[in-house]
TIVO-2410 file (N, C-alpha, C; in nm, 3 decimals):
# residues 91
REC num residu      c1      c2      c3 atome chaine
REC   1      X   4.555  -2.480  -1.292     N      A
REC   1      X   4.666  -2.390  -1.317    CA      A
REC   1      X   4.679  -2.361  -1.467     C      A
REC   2      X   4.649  -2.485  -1.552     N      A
REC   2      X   4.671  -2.412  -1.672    CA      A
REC   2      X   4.591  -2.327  -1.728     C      A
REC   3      X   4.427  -2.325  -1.682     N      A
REC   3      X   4.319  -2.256  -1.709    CA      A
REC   3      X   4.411  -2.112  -1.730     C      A
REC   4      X   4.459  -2.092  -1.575     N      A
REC   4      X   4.489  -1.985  -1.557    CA      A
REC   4      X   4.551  -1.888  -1.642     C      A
REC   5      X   4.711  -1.998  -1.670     N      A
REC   5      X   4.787  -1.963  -1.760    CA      A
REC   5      X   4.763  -1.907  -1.864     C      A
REC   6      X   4.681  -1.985  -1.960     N      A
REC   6      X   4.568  -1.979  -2.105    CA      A
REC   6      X   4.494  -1.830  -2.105     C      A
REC   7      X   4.502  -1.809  -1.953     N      A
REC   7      X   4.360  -1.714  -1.947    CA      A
REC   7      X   4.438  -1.575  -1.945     C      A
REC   8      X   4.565  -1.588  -1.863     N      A
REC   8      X   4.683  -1.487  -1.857    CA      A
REC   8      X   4.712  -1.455  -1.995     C      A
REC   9      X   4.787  -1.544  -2.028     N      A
REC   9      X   4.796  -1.506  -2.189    CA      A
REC   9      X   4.695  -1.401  -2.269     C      A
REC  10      X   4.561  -1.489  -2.288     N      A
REC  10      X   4.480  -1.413  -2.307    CA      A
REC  10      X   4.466  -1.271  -2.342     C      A
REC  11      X   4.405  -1.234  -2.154     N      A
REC  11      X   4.429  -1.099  -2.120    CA      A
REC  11      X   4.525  -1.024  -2.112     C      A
REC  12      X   4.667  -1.104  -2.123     N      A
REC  12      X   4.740  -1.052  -2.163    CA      A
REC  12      X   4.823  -0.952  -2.284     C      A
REC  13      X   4.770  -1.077  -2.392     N      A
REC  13      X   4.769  -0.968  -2.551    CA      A
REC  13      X   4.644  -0.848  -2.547     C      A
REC  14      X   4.529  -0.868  -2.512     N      A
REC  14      X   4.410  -0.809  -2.462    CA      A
REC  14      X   4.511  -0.667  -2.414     C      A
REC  15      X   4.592  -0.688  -2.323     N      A
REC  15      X   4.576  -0.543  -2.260    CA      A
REC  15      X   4.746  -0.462  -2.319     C      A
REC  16      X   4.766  -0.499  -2.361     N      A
REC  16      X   4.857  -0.464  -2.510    CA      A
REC  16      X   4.767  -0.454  -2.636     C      A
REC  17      X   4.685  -0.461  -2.650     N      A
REC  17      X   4.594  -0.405  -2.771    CA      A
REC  17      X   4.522  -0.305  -2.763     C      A
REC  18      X   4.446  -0.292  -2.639     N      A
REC  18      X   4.334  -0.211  -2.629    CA      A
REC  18      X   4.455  -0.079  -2.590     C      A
REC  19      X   4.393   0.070  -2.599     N      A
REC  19      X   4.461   0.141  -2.585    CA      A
REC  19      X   4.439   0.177  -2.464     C      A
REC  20      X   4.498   0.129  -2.364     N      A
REC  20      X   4.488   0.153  -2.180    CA      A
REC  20      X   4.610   0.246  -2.153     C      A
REC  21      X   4.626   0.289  -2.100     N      A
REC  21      X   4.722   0.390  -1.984    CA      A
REC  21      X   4.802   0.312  -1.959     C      A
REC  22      X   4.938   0.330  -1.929     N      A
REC  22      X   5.042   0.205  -1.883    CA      A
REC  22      X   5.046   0.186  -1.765     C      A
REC  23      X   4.938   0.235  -1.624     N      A
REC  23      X   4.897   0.220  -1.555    CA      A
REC  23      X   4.755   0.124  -1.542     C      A
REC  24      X   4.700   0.110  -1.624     N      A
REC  24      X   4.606   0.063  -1.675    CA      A
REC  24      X   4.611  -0.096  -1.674     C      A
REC  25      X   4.747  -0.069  -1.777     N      A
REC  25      X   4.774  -0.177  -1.841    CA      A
REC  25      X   4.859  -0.268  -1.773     C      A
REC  26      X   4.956  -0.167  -1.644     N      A
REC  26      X   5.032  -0.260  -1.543    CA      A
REC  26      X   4.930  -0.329  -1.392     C      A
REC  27      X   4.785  -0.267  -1.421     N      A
REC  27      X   4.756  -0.332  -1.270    CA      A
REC  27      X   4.657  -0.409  -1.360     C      A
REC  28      X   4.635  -0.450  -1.437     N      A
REC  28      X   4.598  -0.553  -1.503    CA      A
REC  28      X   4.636  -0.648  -1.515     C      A
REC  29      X   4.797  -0.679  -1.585     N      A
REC  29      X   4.915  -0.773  -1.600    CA      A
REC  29      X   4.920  -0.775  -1.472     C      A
REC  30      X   4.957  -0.711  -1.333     N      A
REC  30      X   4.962  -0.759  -1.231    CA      A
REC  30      X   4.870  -0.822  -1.168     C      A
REC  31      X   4.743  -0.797  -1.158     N      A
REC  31      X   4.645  -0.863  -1.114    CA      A
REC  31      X   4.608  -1.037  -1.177     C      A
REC  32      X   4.659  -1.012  -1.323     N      A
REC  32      X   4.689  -1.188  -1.312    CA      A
REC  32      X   4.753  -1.256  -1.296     C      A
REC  33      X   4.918  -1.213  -1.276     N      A
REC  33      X   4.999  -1.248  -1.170    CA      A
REC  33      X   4.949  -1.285  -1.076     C      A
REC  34      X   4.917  -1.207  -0.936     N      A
REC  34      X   4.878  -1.214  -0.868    CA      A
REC  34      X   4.783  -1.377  -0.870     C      A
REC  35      X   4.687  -1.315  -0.947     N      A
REC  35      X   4.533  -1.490  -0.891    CA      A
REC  35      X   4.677  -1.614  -0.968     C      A
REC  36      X   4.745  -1.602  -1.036     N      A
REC  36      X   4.843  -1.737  -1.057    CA      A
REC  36      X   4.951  -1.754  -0.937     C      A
REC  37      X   4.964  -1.625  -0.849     N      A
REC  37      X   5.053  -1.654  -0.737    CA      A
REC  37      X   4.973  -1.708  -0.605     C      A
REC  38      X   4.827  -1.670  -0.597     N      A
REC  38      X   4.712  -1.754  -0.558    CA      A
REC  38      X   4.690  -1.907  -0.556     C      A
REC  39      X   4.637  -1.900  -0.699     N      A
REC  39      X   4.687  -2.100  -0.709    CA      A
REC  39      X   4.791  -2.180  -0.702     C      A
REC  40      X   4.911  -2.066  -0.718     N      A
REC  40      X   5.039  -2.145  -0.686    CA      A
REC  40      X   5.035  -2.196  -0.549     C      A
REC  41      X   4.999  -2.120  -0.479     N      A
REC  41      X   4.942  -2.118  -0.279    CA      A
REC  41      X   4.822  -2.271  -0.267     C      A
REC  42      X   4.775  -2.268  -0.351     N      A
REC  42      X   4.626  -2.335  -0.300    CA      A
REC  42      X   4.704  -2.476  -0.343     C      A
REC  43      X   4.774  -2.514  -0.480     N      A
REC  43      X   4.778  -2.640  -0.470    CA      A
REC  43      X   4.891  -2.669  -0.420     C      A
REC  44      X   4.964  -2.609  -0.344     N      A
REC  44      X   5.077  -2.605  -0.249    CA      A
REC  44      X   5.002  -2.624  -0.131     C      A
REC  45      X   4.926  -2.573  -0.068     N      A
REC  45      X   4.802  -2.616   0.057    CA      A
REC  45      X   4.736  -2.799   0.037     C      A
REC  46      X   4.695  -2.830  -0.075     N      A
REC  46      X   4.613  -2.863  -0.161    CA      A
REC  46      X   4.711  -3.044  -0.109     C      A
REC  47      X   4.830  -2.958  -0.208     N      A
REC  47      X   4.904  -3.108  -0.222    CA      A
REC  47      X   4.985  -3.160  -0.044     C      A
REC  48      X   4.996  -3.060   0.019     N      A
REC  48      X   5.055  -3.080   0.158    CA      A
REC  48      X   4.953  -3.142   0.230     C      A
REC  49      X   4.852  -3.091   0.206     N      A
REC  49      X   4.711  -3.182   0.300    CA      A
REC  49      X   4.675  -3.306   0.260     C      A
REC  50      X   4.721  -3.343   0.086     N      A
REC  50      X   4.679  -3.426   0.047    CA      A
REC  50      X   4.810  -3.560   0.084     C      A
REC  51      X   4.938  -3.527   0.136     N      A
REC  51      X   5.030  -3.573   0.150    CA      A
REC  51      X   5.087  -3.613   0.294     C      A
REC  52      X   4.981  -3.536   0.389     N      A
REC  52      X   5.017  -3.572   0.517    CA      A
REC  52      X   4.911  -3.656   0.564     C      A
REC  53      X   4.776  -3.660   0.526     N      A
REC  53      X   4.721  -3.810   0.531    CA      A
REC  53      X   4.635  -3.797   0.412     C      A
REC  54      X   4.564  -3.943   0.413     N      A
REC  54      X   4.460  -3.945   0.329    CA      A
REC  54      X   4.320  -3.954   0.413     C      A
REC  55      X   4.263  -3.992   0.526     N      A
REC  55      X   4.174  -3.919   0.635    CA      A
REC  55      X   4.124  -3.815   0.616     C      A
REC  56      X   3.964  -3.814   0.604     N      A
REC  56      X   3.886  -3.704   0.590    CA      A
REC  56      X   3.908  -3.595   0.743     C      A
REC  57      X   3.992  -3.480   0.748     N      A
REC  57      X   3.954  -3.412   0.857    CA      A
REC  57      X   3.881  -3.263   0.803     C      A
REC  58      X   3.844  -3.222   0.923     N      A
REC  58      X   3.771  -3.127   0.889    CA      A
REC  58      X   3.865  -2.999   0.869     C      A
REC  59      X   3.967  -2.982   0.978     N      A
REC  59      X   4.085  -2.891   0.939    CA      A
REC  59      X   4.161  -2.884   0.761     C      A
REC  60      X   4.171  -3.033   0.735     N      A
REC  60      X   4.200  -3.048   0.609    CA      A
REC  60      X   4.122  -2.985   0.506     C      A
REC  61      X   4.006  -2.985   0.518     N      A
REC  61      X   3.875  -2.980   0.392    CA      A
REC  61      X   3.890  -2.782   0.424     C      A
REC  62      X   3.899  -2.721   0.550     N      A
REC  62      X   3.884  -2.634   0.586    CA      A
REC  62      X   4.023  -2.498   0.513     C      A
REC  63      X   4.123  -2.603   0.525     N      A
REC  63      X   4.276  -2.532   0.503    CA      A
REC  63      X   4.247  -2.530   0.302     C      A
REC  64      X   4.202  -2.644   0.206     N      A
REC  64      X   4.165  -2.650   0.067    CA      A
REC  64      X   4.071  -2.559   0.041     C      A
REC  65      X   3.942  -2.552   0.139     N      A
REC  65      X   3.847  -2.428   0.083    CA      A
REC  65      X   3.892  -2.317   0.125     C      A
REC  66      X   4.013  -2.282   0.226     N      A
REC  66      X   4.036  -2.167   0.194    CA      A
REC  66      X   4.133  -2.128   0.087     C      A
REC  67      X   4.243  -2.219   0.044     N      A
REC  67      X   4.298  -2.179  -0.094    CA      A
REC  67      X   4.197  -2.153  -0.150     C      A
REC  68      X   4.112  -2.252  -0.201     N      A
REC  68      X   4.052  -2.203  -0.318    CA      A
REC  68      X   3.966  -2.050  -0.325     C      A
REC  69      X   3.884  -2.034  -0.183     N      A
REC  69      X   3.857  -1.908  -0.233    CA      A
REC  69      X   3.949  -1.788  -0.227     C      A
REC  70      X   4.047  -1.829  -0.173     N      A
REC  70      X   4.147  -1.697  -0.219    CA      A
REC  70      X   4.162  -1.716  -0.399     C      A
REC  71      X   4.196  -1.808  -0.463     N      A
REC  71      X   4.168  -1.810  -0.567    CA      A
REC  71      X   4.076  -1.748  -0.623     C      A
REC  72      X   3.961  -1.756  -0.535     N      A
REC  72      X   3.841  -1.710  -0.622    CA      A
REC  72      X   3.788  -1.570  -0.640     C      A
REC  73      X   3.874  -1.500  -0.422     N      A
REC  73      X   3.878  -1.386  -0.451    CA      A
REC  73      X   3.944  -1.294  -0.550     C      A
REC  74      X   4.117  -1.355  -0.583     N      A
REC  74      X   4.181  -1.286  -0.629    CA      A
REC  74      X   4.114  -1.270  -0.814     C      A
REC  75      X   4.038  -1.355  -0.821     N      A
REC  75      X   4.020  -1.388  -0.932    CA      A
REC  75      X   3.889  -1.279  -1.006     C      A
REC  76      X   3.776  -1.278  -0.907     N      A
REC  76      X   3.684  -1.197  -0.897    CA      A
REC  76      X   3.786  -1.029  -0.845     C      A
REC  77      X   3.815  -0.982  -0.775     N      A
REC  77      X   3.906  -0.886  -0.771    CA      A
REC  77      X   3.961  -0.788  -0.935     C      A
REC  78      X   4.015  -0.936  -0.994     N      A
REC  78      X   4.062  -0.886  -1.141    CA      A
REC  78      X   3.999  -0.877  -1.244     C      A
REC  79      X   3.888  -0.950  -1.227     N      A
REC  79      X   3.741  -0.940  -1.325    CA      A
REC  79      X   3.714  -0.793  -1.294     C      A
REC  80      X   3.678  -0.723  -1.157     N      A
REC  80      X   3.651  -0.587  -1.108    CA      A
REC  80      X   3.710  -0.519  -1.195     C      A
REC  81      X   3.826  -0.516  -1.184     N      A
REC  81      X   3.953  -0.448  -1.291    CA      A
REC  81      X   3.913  -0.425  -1.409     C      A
REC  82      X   3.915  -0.513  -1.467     N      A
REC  82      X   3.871  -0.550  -1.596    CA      A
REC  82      X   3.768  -0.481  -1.633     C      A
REC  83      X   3.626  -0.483  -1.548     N      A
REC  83      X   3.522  -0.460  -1.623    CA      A
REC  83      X   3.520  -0.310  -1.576     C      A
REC  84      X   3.591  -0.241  -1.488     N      A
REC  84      X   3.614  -0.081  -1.453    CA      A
REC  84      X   3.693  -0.039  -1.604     C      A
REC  85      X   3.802  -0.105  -1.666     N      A
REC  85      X   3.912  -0.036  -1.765    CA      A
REC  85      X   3.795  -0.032  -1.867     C      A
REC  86      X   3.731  -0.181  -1.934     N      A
REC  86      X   3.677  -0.132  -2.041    CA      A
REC  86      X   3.530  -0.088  -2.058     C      A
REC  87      X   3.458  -0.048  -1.896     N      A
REC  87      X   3.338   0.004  -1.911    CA      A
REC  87      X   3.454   0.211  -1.893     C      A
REC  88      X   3.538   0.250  -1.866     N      A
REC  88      X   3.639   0.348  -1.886    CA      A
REC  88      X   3.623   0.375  -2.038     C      A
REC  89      X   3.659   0.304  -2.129     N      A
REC  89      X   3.720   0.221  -2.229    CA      A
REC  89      X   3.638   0.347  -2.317     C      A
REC  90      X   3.487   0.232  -2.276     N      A
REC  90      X   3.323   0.287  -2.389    CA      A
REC  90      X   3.263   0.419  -2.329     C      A
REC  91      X   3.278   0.444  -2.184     N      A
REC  91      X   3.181   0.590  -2.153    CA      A
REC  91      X   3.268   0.660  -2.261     C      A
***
């Protein structure tokens, strides 16, 4: 989660600098919202599975890999973003 945070920030001043469209610049800021409202989900999955037993099940391992790749989609999703605004940016 804090990766995330760090990484929000980031791209955050990032898309207040570069000169983007305020459309541009709002589905950007939203899209990392978004992958942090993602991991908010996964270690909320994460910690409930980890809290109702400690027993390897397969439902368990099954319910964690899917947080995470929603994480991973939302995450790859906003990279897309990203590399559409500033390949926009340079043509």
């Amino acid at each position: 989660m804090s990766q995330w945070l760090v990484a929000n920030v980031v791209f955050g001043v990032l898309a207040f600098v570069l000169p983007l469209s305020a459309g541009e610049r709002g589905m950007l800021l939203m899209g990392g919202i978004i992958v942090l409202a993602a991991e908010c989900m996964n270690t909320a999955i994460e910690r409930v599975v980890d809290d109702i037993s400690t027993e390897k099940r397969d439902a368990a391992r099954h319910a964690k890999d899917c947080g995470s790749a929603a994480v991973a989609v939302t995450a790859v999703g906003v990279g897309v973003a990203w590399v559409c605004v500033i390949v926009g940016l340079l043509w």
